[in-house]
Every structure is written in structure tokens, then in C-alpha cells.
N, C-alpha and C positions, 0 to 999 in steps of 0.2 A: 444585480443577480450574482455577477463575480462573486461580493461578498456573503451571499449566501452560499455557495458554492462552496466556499475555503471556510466559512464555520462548520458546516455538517463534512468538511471533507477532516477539518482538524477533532471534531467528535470521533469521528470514524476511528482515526487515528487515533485519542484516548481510548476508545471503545476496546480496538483489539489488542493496547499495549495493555490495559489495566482489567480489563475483563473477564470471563473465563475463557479457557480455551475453544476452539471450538473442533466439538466431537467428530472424532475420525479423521481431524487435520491431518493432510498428507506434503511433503515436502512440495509438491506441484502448488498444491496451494499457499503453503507458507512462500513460493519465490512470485508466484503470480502479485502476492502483497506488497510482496516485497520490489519488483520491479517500478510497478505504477506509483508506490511510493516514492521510489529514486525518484523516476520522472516527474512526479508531480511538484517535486522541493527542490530538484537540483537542475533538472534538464537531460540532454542529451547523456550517455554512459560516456564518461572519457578516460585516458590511460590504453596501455596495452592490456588484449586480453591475457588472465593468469595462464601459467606453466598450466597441462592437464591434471598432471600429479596433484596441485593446487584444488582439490574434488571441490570445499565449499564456493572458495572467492569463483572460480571456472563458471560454475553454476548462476552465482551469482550475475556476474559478470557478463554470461551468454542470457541471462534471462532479460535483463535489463537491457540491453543490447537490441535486443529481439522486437522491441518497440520505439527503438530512435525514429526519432521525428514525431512522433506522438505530442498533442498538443496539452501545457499542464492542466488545460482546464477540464481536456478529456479522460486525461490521465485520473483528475480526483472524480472524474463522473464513474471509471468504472470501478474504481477503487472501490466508492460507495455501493454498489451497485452489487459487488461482491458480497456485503452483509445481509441481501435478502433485503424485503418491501416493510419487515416490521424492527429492525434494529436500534431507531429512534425511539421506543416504548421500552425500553430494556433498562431492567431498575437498576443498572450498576450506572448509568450515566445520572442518575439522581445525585451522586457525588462530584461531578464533574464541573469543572469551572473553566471558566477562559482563561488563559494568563494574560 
């Protein structure tokens, strides 16, 4: 199951880098991606957090922060989960390959 898991979670992830955008994306949800992302590939958020002044990395950095300890497996479940119940049918993954 793992390795299902980390196919449709590395889909996911062709999905939203190569895909269209998706309509009325707000920063909240571009860092919501963007966290469980981290966690899912790297783990725990490490380093100090950025200066305030630093608005992106800060952001960053607090979002991904925000679910330390998060396990990677659930990290790619919510990941997916974030593309809605029909993102698998979606004709731009027609292109899409494993490497």
C-alpha cells in the first residue's frame, strides 16, 4: 500500500507542478501545498525560523512548521486529498510518466 500511496502522492505532485492552475488559488492554499509537500519528502521543518521582514521564507517556514511531527505517509494522504475525489481522471495526467 506504501507504494501506492507514493505513486498517486508523486501524480499529485506532477499534477499541480505541470497542470493548470487551479482557479481562485489563494496563498493559504498555495502554502497548505506547500507544507505537506516539505513533510512528505523531507520530514520535520529544520533551521531557524526567517527574520519577519523575510514575508515569503517566514511564511513558509511557519506553515511547514505548523505540522512537525506529521507522519510522511499522512502528510502525502492529505496532500492528495487536497485535489478533490476526481483529479485522477484529469486529461493533463495523460502525459505523465514515472521517472
Amino acid at each position: 500500500m506504501a507504494d501506492d500511496l507514493e505513486t498517486r502522492f508523486n501524480k499529485a505532485v506532477w499534477l499541480i507542478r505541470n497542470g493548470p492552475p487551479i482557479e481562485g488559488g489563494t496563498n493559504e492554499q498555495k502554502l497548505t501545498f506547500y507544507k505537506l509537500y516539505k513533510q512528505a519528502t523531507v520530514g520535520d521543518v529544520t533551521g531557524s525560523q526567517p527574520w519577519a521582514v523575510q514575508l515569503e521564507a517566514r511564511a513558509k517556514w511557519d506553515a511547514w512548521a505548523s505540522i512537525k511531527g506529521m507522519a510522511k505517509e499522512e502528510a502525502m494522504r492529505q496532500y492528495i486529498a487536497l485535489l478533490g475525489d476526481d483529479w485522477e481522471s484529469h486529461e493533463k495526467l495523460a502525459e505523465y510518466s514515472a521517472e
